[in-house]
C-alpha positions as CSV (number, residue, x, y, z in Angstrom):
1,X,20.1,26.1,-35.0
2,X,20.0,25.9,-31.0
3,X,16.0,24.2,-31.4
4,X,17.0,21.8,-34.0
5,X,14.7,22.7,-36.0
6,X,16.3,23.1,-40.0
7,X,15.3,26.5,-41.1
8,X,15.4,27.5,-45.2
9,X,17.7,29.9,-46.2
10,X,17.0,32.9,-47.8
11,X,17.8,32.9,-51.9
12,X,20.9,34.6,-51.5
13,X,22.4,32.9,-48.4
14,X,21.7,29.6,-50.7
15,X,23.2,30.9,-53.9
16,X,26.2,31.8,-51.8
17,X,26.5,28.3,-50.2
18,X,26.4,26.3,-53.7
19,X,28.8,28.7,-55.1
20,X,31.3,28.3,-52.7
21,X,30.7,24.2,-52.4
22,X,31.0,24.7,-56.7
23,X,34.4,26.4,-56.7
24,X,35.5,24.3,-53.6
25,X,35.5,21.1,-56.3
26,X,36.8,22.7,-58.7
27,X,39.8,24.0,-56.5
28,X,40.4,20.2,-55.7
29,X,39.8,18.6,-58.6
30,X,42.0,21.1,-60.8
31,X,44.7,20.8,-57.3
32,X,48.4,19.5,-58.8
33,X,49.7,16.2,-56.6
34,X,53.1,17.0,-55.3
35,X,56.3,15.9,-56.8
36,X,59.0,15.5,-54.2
37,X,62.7,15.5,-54.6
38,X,65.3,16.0,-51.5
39,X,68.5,17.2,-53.1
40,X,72.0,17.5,-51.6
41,X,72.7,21.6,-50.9
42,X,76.8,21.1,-51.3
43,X,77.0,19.3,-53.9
44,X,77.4,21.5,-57.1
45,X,77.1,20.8,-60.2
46,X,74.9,18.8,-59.4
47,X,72.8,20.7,-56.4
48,X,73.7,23.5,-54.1
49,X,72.1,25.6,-51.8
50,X,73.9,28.8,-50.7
51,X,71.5,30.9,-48.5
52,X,68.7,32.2,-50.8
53,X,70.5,30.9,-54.0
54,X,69.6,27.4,-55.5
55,X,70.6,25.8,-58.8
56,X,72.1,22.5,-60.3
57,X,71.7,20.5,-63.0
58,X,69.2,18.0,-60.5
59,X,67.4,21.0,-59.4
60,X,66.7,22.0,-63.5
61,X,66.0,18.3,-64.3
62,X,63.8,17.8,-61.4
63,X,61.8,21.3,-62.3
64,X,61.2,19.7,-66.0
65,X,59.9,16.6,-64.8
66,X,57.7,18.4,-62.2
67,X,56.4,19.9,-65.4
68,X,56.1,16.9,-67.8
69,X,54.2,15.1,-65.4
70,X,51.7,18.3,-64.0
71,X,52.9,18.3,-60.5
72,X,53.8,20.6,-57.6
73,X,57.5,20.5,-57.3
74,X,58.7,19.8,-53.5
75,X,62.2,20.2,-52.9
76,X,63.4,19.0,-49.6
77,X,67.6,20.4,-49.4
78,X,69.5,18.3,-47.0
79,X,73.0,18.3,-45.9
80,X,75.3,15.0,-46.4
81,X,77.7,14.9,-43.5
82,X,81.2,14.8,-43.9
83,X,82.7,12.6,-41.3
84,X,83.9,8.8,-41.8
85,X,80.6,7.8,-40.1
86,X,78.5,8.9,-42.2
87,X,77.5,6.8,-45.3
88,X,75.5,8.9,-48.2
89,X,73.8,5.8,-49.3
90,X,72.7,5.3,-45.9
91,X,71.3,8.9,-45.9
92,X,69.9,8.6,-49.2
93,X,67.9,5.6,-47.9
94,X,66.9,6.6,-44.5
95,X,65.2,10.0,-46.0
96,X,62.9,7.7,-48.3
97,X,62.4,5.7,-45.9
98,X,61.0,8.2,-43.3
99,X,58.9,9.5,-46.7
100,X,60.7,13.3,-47.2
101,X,60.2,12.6,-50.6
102,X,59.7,10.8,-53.2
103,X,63.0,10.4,-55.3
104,X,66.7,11.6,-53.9
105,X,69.2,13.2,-56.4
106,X,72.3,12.1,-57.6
107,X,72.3,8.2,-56.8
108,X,75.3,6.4,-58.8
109,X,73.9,3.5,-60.3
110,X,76.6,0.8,-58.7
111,X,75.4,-2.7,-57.8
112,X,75.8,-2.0,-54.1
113,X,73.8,1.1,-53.8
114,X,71.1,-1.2,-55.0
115,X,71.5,-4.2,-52.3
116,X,69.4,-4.8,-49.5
117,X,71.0,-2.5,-46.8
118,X,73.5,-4.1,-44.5
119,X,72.0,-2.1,-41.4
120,X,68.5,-2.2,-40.3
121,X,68.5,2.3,-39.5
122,X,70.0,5.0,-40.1
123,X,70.5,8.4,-39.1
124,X,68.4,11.2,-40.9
125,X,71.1,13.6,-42.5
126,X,70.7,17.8,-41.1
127,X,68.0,18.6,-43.1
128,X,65.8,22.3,-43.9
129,X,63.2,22.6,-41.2
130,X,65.0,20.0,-38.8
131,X,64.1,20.6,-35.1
132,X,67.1,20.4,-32.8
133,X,65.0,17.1,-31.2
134,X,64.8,15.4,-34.4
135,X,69.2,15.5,-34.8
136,X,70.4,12.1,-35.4
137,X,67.4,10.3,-35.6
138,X,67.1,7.2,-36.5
139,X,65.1,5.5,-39.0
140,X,63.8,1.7,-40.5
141,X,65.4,1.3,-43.5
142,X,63.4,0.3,-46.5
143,X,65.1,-1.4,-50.2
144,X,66.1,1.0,-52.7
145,X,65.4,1.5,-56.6
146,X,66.4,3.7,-58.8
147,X,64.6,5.2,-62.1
148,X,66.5,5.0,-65.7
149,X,69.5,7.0,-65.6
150,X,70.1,10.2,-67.0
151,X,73.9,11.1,-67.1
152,X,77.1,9.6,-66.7
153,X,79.5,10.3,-64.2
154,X,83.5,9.1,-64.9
155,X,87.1,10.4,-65.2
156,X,88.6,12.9,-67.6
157,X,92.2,14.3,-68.5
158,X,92.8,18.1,-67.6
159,X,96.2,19.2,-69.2
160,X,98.4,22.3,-68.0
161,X,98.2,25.5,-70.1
162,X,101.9,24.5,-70.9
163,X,100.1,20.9,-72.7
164,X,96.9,22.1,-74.1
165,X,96.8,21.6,-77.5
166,X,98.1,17.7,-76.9
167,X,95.8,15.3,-78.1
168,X,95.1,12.4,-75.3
169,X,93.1,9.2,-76.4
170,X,94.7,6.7,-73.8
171,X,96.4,7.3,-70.4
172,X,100.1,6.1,-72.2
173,X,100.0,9.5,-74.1
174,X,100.9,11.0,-70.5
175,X,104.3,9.0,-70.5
176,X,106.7,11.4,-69.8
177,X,104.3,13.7,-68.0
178,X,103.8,14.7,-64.6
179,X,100.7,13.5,-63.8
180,X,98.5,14.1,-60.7
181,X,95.3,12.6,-59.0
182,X,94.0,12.9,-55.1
183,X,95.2,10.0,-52.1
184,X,93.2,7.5,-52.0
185,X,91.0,7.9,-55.2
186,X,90.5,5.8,-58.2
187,X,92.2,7.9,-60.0
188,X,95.8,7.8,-57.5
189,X,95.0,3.6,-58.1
190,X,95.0,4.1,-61.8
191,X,98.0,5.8,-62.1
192,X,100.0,3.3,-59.5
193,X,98.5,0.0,-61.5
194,X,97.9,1.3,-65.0
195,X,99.8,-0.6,-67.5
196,X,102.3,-2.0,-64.9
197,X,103.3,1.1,-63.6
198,X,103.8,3.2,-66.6
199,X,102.6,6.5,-65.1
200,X,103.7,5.2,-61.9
201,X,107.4,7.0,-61.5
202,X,106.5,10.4,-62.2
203,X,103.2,10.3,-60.7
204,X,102.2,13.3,-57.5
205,X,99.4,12.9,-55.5
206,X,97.8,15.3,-53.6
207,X,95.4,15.8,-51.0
208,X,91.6,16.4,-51.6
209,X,90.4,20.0,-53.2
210,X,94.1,20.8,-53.6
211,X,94.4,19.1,-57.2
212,X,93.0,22.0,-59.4
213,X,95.3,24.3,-57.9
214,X,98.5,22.4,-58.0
215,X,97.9,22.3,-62.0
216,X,97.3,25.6,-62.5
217,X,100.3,26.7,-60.6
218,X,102.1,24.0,-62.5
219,X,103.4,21.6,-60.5
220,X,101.6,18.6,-62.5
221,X,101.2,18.4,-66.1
222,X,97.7,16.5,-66.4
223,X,95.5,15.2,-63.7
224,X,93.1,12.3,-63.6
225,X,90.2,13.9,-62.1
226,X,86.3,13.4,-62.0
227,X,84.5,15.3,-64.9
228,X,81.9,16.9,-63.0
229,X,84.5,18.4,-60.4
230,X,86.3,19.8,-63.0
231,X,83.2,21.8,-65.1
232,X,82.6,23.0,-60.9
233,X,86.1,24.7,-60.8
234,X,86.1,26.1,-64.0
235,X,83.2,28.0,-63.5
236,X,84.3,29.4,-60.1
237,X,87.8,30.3,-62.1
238,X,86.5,31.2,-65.1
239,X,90.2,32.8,-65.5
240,X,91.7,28.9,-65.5
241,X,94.1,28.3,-68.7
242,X,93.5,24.5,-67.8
243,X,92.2,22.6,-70.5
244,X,89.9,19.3,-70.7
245,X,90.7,16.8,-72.7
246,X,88.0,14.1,-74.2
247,X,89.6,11.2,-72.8
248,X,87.2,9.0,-70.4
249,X,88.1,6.3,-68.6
250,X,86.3,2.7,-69.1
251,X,85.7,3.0,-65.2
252,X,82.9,4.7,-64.9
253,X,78.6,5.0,-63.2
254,X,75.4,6.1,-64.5
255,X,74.2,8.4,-62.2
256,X,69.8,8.3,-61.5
257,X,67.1,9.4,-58.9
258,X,66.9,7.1,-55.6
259,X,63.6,6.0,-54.7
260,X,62.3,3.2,-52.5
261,X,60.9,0.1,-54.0
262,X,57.1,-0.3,-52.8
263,X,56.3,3.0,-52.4
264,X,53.9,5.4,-54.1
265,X,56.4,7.1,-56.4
266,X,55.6,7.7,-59.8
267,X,58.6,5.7,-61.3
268,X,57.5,4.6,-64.7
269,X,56.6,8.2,-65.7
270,X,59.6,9.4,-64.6
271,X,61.3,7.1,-66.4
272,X,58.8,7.8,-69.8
273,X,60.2,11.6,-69.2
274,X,63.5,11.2,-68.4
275,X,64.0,9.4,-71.6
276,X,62.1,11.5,-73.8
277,X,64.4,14.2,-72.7
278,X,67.3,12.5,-73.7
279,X,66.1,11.6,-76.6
280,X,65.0,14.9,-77.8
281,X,67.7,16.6,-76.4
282,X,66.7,18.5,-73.5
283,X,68.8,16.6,-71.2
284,X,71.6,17.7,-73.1
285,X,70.7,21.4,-73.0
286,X,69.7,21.0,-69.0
287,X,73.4,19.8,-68.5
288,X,74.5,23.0,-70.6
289,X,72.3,25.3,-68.4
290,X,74.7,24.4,-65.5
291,X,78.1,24.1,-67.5
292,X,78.3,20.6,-66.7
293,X,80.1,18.0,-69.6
294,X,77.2,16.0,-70.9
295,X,77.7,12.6,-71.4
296,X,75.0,10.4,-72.3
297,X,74.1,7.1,-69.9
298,X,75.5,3.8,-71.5
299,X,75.8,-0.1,-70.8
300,X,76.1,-1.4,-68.7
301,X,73.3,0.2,-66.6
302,X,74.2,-1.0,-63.3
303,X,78.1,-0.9,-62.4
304,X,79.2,-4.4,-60.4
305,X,82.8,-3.4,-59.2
306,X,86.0,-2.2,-59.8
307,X,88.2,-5.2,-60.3
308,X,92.4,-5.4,-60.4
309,X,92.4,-5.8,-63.9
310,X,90.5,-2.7,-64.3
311,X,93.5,-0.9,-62.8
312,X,95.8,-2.1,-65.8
313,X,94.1,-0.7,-68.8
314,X,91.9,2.8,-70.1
């Protein structure tokens, strides 16, 4: 209208124009608000990303909730780094606080996790999408929360093929076995401290990743190992003879989604679905999905710390 003058439109041009200004509401009122999640992509069971191929058990729970709630499921993979600088929780909390998502998966529910970060930034973990500029960049930190848990996380007993029908209830039915853990872990502690030094004399420890291996070749016995890493192995050897055992150590985390405390996250209906999925089940048959050992969250919600007198009993 170069004059300025408004000219009517013709019957069809105006049917046209309301039509399209209808549907255009409709598109955004009926349009689902994103649900974001950014997920470790070397971390399986929990959440992996090889190439094309995605899975986990925080993937599947984070596709159910996306669904409870009526939301667009955002995932956001990342890559923790592995080097004594880097500090996951730091990571955890420096891609919440730049507002990559809404929640982070796989946050162990220990009192520290939770504290008002030491450090003011952080470094943003590799991420997908990063841009070579954005590499170790630094962010303000905000103060984490967490939603209700949803699956604990602890140690197990894996016996030889040689020991597998032997029935273990405390860590003193290994006396007189060769028993193995990784330097430097809880579980290498334990088997130092537990009981005095029960375990202590015919104890081997090992370096990290090699643990798995060494029983099945059958230099060790049992092992004291993480749950979780052992449902990994056993479904990338499917032709192990190892066995697990039931035993679970008093030491142990809930395990929940990260978010940060202020912002816009739906947290209480998380939480609403998280625990109607436990207690119907789901959660349970999620876990399965992924052939990851289910064991149900428990008090104390939050762990404190691992104290010396922790070190001396199951």
């Amino acid at each position: 209208m170069k004059s300025g003058i408004w000219r009517p439109m013709s019957g069809v041009g105006l049917l046209f124009c309301l039509t399209f200004t209808f549907l255009g509401h409709t598109n955004v009122a009926n349009a689902k608000e994103d649900l974001r999640f950014c997920l470790e992509e070397g971390s399986p069971p929990y959440s992996y990303k090889f190439g094309k191929r995605t899975g986990g058990f925080d993937l599947l729970l984070a596709e159910q909730l996306a669904e409870k709630l009526n939301r667009n499921l955002k995932i956001q993979w990342y890559e923790s780094e592995e080097d004594d600088e880097a500090i996951p929780i730091f990571e955890i909390n420096a891609l919440l606080s730049a507002d990559f998502c809404d929640f982070v998966g796989g946050m162990a529910l220990v009192a520290s996790n939770l504290r008002s970060p030491v450090q003011p930034i952080a470094a943003l973990p590799d991420y997908d999408g990063m841009k070579r500029s954005d590499r170790g960049k630094r962010v303000n930190l905000g103060e984490l929360t967490a939603t209700v848990p949803f699956i604990r996380a602890g140690l197990t007993i894996i016996l030889s093929p040689e020991y597998a029908t032997k029935k273990v209830e405390r860590l003193s039915d290994l006396n007189g076995l060769v028993v193995g853990a990784e330097v430097t872990t809880l579980s290498s502690a334990l088997l130092m401290r537990y009981q005095g030094g029960l375990l202590a004399s015919k104890s081997k420890h090992f370096k990290p990743g090699k643990i798995f291996e060494e029983l099945d070749a059958g230099t060790v016995d049992a092992a004291l190992v993480e749950r979780h890493r052992f449902d990994r192995y056993q479904k990338r050897h499917s032709e192990t003879k190892l066995v697990a055992t039931n035993y679970s150590h008093s030491i142990a985390y809930n395990i929940s989604f990260a978010a940060l405390k202020g912002s816009k996250a739906p947290i209480d209906q998380i939480n609403t679905a998280i625990n109607e999925l436990i207690d119907t089940g789901k959660m349970q048959e999620i876990a399965a999905q992924e052939k990851l050992s289910y064991v149900a969250p428990r008090k104390p919600l939050v762990f404190y710390q691992v104290t010396p007198g922790m070190l001396l009993k199951d």
